[in-house]
C-alpha positions as CSV (number, residue, x, y, z in Angstrom):
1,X,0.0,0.0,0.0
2,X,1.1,3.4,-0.9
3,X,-0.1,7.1,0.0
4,X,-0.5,9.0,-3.0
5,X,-1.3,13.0,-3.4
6,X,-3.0,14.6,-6.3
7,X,-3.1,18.3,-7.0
8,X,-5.2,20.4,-9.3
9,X,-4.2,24.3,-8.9
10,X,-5.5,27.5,-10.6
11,X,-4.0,30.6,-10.1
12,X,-5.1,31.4,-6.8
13,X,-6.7,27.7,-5.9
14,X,-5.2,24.6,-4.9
15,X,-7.5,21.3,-4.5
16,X,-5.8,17.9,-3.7
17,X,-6.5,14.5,-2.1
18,X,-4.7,11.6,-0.2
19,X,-5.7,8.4,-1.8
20,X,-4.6,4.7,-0.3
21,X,-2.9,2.7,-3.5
22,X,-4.2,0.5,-5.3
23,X,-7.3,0.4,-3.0
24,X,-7.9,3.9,-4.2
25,X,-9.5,4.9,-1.2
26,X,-9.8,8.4,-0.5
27,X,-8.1,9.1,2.8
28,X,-8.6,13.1,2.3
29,X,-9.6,16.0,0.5
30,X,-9.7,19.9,0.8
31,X,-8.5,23.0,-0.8
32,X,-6.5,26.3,-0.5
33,X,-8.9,29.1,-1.8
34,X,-7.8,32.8,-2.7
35,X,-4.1,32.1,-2.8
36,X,-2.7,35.9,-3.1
37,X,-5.3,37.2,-1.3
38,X,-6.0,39.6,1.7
39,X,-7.4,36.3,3.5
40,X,-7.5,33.1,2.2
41,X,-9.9,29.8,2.7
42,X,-8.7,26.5,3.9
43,X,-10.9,23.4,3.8
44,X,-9.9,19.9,4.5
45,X,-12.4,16.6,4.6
46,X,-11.1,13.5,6.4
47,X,-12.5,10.8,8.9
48,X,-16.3,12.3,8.3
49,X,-14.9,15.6,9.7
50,X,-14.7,18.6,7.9
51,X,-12.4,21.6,9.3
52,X,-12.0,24.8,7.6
53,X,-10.1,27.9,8.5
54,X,-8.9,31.8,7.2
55,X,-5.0,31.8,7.0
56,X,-3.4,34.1,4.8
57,X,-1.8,32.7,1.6
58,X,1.0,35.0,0.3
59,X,2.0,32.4,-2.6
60,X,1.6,28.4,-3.6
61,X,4.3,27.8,-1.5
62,X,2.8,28.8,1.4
63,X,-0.6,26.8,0.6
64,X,1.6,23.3,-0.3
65,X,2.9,23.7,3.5
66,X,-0.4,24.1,5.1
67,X,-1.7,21.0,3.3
68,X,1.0,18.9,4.3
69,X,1.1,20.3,7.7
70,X,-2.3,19.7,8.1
71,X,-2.0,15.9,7.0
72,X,0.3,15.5,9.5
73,X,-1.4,17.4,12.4
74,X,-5.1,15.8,11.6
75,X,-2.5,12.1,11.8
76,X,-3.8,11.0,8.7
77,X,0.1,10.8,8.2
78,X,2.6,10.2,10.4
79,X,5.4,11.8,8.3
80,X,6.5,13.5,5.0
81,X,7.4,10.3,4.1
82,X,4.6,8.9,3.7
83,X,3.2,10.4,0.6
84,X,4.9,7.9,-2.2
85,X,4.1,9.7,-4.9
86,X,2.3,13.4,-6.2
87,X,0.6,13.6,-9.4
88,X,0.0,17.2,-10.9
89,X,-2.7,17.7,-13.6
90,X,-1.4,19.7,-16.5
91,X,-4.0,21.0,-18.5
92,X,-1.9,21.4,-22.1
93,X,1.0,18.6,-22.9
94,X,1.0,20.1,-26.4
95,X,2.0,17.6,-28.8
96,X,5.0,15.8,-26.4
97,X,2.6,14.1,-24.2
98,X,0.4,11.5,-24.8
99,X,0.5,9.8,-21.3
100,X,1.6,11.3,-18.3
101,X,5.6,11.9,-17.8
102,X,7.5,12.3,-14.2
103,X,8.9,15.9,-13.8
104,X,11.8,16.5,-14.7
105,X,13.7,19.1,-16.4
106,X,12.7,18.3,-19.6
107,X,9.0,18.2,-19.0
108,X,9.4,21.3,-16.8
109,X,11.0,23.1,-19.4
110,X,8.3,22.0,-22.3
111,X,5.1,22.3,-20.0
112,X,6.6,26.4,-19.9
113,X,7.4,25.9,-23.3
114,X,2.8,25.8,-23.6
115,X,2.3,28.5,-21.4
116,X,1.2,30.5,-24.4
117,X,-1.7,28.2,-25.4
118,X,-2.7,27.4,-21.4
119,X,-1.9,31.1,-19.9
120,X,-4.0,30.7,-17.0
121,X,-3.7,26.8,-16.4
122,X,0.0,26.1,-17.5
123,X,2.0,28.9,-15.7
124,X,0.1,27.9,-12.0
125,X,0.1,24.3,-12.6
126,X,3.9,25.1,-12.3
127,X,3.8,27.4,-9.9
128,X,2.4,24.9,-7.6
129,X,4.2,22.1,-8.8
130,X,7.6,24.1,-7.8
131,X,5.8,25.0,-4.7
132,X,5.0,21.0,-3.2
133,X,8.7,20.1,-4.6
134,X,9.5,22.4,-2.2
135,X,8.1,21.1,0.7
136,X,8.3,17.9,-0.3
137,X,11.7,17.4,-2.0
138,X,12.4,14.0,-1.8
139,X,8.8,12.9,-3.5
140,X,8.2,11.8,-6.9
141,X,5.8,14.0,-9.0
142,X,4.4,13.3,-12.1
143,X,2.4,15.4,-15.0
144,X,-1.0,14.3,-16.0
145,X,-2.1,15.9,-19.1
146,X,-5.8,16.9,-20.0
147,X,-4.7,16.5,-23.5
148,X,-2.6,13.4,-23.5
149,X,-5.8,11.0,-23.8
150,X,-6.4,12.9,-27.2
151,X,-3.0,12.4,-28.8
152,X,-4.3,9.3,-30.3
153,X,-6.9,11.5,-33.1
154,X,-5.8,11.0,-37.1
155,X,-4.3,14.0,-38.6
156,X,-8.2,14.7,-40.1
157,X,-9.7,15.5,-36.9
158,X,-6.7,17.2,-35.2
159,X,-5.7,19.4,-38.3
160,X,-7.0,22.9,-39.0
161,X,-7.8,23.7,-42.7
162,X,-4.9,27.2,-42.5
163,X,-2.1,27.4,-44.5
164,X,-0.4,24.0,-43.8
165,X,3.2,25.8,-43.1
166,X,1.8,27.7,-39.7
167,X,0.6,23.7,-38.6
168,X,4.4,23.2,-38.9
169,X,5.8,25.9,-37.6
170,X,3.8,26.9,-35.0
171,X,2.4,23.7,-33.6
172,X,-1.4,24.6,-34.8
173,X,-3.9,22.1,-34.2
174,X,-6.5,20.7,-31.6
175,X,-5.1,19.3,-29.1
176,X,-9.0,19.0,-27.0
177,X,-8.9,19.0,-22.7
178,X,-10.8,17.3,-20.2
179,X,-9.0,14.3,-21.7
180,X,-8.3,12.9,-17.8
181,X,-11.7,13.1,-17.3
182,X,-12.8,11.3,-21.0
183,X,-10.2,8.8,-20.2
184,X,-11.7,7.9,-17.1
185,X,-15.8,8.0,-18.5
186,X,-14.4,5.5,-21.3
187,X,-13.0,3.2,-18.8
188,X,-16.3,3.3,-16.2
189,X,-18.6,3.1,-19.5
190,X,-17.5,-0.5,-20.8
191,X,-18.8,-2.3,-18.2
192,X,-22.2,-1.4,-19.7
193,X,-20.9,-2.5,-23.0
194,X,-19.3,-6.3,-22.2
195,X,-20.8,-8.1,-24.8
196,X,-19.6,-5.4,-27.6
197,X,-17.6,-5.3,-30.2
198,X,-15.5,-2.5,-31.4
199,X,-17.5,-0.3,-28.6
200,X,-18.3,3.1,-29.3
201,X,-18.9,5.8,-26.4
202,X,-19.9,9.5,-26.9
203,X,-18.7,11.0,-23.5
204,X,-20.5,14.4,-22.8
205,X,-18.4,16.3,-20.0
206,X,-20.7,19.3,-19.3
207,X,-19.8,21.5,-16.9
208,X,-18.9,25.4,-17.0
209,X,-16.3,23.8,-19.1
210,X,-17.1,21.5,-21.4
211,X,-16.5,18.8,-24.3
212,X,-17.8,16.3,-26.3
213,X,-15.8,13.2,-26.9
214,X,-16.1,10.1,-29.6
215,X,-14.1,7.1,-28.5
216,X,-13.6,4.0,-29.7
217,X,-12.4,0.6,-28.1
218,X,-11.1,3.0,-25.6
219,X,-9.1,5.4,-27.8
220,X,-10.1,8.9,-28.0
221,X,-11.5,9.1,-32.2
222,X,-12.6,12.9,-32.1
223,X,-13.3,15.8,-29.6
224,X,-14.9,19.6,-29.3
225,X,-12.5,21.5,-27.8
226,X,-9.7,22.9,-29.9
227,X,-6.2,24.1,-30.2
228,X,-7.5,25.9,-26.6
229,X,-10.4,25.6,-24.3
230,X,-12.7,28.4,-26.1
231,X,-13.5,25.6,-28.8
232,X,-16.2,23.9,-29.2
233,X,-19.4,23.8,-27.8
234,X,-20.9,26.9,-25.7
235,X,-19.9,26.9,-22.0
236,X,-20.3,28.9,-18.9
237,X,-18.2,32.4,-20.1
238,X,-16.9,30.7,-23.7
239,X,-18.1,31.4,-26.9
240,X,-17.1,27.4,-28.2
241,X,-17.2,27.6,-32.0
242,X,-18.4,30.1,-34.2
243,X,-17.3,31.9,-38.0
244,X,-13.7,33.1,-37.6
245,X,-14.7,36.7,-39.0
246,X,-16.6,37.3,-35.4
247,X,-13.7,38.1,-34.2
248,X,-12.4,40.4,-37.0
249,X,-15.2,42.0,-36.9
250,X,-15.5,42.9,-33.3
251,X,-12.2,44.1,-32.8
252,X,-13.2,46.6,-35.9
253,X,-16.7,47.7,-34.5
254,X,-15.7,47.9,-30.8
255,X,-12.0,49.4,-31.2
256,X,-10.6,46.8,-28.6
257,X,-7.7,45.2,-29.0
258,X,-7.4,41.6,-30.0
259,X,-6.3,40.5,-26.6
260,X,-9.2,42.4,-25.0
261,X,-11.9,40.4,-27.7
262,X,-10.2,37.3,-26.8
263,X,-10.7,37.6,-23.2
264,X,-14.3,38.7,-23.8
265,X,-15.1,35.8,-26.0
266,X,-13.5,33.5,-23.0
267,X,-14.7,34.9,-20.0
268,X,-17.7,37.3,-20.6
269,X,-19.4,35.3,-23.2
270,X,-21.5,31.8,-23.5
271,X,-24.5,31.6,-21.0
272,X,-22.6,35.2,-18.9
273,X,-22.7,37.0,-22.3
274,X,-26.1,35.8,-23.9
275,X,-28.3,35.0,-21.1
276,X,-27.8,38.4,-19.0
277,X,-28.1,35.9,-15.8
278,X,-24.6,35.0,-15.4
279,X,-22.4,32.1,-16.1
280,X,-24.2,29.4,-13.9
281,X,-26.5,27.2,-15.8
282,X,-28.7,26.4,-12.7
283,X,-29.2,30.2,-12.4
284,X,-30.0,30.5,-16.0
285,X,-32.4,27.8,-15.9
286,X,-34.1,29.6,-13.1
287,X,-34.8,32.3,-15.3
288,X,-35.7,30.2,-18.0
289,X,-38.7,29.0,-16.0
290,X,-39.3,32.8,-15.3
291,X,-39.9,33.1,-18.5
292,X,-36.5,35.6,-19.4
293,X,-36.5,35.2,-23.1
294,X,-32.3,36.0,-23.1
295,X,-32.0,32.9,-20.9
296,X,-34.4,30.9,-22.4
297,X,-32.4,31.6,-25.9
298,X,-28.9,31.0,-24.4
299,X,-30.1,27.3,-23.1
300,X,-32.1,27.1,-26.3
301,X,-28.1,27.6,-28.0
302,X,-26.3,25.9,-25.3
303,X,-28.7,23.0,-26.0
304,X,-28.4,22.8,-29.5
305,X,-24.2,23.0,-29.4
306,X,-24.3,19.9,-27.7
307,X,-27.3,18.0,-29.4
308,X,-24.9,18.8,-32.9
309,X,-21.8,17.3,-31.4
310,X,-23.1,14.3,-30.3
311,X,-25.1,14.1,-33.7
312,X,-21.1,14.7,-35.8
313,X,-19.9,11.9,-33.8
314,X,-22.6,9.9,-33.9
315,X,-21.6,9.8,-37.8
316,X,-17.9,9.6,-37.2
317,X,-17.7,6.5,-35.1
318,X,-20.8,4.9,-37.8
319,X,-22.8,4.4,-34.8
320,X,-22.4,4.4,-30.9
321,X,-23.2,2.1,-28.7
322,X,-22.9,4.3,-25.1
323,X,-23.6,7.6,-24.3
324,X,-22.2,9.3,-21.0
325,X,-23.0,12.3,-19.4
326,X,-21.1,13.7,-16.6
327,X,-19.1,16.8,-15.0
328,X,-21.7,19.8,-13.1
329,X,-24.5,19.8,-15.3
330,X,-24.2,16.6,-16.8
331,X,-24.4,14.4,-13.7
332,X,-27.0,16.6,-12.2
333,X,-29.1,18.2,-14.6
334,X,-32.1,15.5,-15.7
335,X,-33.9,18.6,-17.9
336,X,-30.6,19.3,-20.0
337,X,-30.1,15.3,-20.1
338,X,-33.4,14.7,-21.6
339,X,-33.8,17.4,-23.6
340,X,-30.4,16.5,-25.3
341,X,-31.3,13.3,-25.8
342,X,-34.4,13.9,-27.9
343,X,-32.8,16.3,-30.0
344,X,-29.7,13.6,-30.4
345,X,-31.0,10.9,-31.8
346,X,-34.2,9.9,-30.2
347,X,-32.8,7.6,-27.7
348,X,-35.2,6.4,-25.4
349,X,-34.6,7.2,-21.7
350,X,-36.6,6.3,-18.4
351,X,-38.0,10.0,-17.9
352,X,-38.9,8.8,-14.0
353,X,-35.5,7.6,-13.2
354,X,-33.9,9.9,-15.1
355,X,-35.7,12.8,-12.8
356,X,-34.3,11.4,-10.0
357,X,-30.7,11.2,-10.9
358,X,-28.4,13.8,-9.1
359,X,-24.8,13.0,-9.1
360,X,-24.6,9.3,-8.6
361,X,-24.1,7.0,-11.7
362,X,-27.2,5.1,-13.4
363,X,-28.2,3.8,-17.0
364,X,-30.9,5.9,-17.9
365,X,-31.9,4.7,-21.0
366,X,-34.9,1.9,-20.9
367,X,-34.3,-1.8,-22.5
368,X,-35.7,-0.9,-25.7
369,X,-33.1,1.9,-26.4
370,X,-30.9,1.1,-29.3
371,X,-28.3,3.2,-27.5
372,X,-27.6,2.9,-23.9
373,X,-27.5,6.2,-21.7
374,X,-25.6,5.9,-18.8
375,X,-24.9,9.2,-15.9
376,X,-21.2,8.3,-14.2
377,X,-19.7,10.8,-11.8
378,X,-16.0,11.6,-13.1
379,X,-13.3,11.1,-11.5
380,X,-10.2,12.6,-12.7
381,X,-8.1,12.6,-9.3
382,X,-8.3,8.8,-9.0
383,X,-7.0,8.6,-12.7
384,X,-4.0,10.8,-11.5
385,X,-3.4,8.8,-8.5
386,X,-3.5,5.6,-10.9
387,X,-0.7,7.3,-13.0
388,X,1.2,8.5,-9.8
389,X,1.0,4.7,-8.1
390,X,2.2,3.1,-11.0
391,X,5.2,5.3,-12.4
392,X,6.4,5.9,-8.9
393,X,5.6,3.1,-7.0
């Protein structure tokens, strides 16, 4: 048995747990909120006690100590020592990784090497991997890479149709995310398809983030997100994709920069910018039944987005077999579920069961359905912790 770590950091967040290896049972979890800050949050889960507190976190550094600390003054370790391994999710491996890599020099140096297509995610998943190294020097850390399960795509659904010498030069492609998460959905959804050959999953992680995946026999064949997160279908603040010239065009009719479009089509747009309700798809919903005809057309788009991706893979993979529905919304919105559904393809789903499904995992479709529908929870710490137990231990 082995104590294993996993870390997920923004840039002013830190969320980890403790997991028991191979058992993979969760021995902890918590977080470091507004890391930077005037006063920060601390929040830690262990033993069916929950503690929280309002230290002051000047930098990651700081946060990496009180986590470890507090592992050893809670006695859920007994020393440093105990943590075998730490596994750090990267969100963009670029085109280097297509599994996860221990750190290193060379992985450090290319991981800063993508800050430019990962600005926000990149630059503080090192910042905090420099930070736990730190505190914890003499423990093994790997990378786990959102985009690694994607690397396996043909050149046809990874290539953008621009002049072919800017592919080369500049590394121009899709390169998808959420691929720990899609990785983990394929793995859960084949035990619903034993008796299958050559099995075909759409996996639907819908969140504030989210993307559409076609796998097949476990292999990612296709997915929504692009060469960054913005692609895609419609989110929480992104646009996901639309006609190129949008973006020309606003920088001409507005006067902002390009930067400052960019940042508006990532941040201020999707269900913040169309609805008028904000980014939260339970408060647009809300308003939806209120009858606000901005939020009722943003769920109407939101909607639709997904309904076509899952239709374009449908056709890719000739067929599918499974499809899964999970992250925020997915796991626990049945309206959005169903709704998607019917738009889809038809499938046939148990409406009562489905009602009653709020993030625990069920197949929702009935018996007759030619396509199964099943709602699984993801998981993409235990994934990391699988990585980190078997490269480092």
């Amino acid at each position: 048995m082995a104590k294993v770590l996993t870390i997920n950091s923004g840039s002013s967040s830190l969320k980890f747990k403790l997991y028991e290896m191979p058992e993979e049972i969760e021995l902890c979890s918590g977080n470091c909120e507004k890391i930077g800050l005037s006063e920060g949050i601390f929040r830690i889960k262990y033993n069916g006690k929950k503690d929280e507190c309002y230290p002051v976190f000047p930098n990651h550094s700081a946060a990496a100590k009180m986590v470890v600390d507090a592992l050893l003054e809670k006695k859920i370790i007994s020393s440093y020592d105990e943590i075998a391994a730490a596994g750090h999710r990267i969100v963009q491996g670029g085109k280097y990784f297509s599994k996860s890599a221990m750190f290193d020099k060379d992985t450090e140096e290319k991981i800063e090497s993508l800050i430019p297509l990962a600005p926000l995610h990149n630059a503080a998943h090192l910042t905090c991997f420099r930070a736990f190294k730190e505190v914890l020097p003499n423990c093994p850390m790997i990378a786990v890479f959102d985009t690694a399960f994607h690397q396996s795509m043909e050149p046809q659904d990874y290539v953008f149709p621009i002049p072919y010498e800017l592919t080369e030069k500049y590394d121009i492609r899709r390169y998808g995310a959420h691929g720990t998460s899609h990785n983990y959905l394929a793995i859960e959804g084949e035990k619903y398809l034993k008796d299958t050959k050559g099995k075909r999953i759409i996996s639907c992680h819908i969140g504030s983030g989210a993307s559409i995946t076609a796998i097949k026999d476990g292999k990612c064949v296709a997915t929504s997100m692009g060469l960054t997160p913005l692609g895609g279908i419609m989110m929480g603040t992104r646009t996901g994709d639309m006609d190129p010239s949008v973006f020309n065009y606003v920088v001409k009719v507005t006067g902002k920069s390009a930067e400052e479009v960019y940042q508006m089509f990532n941040k201020k747009s999707g269900f913040a910018g169309m609805s008028t309700v904000g980014p939260d798809s339970r408060d647009v919903l809300k308003a939806v039944e209120e009858g606000n005809e901005h939020a009722i057309l943003a769920n109407k788009v939101f909607n639709r987005r997904i309904a076509d991706f899952i239709g374009q893979y449908y056709v890719r993979l000739g067929g599918a077999d499974l499809i899964i529905f999970s992250a925020g919304i997915g796991e626990n919105e049945p309206r959005t579920r169903s709704k998607l559904i019917k738009d889809a393809l038809g499938v046939e789903i148990d409406e009562e069961l489905n009602s009653t499904i709020h993030g625990k995992e069920a197949l929702i479709s009935t018996p007759n359905s030619k396509i199964k529908v099943a709602v699984i929870p993801t998981n993409e710490e235990v994934m990391i912790a699988r990585d980190a137990y078997k490269m480092c231990c």
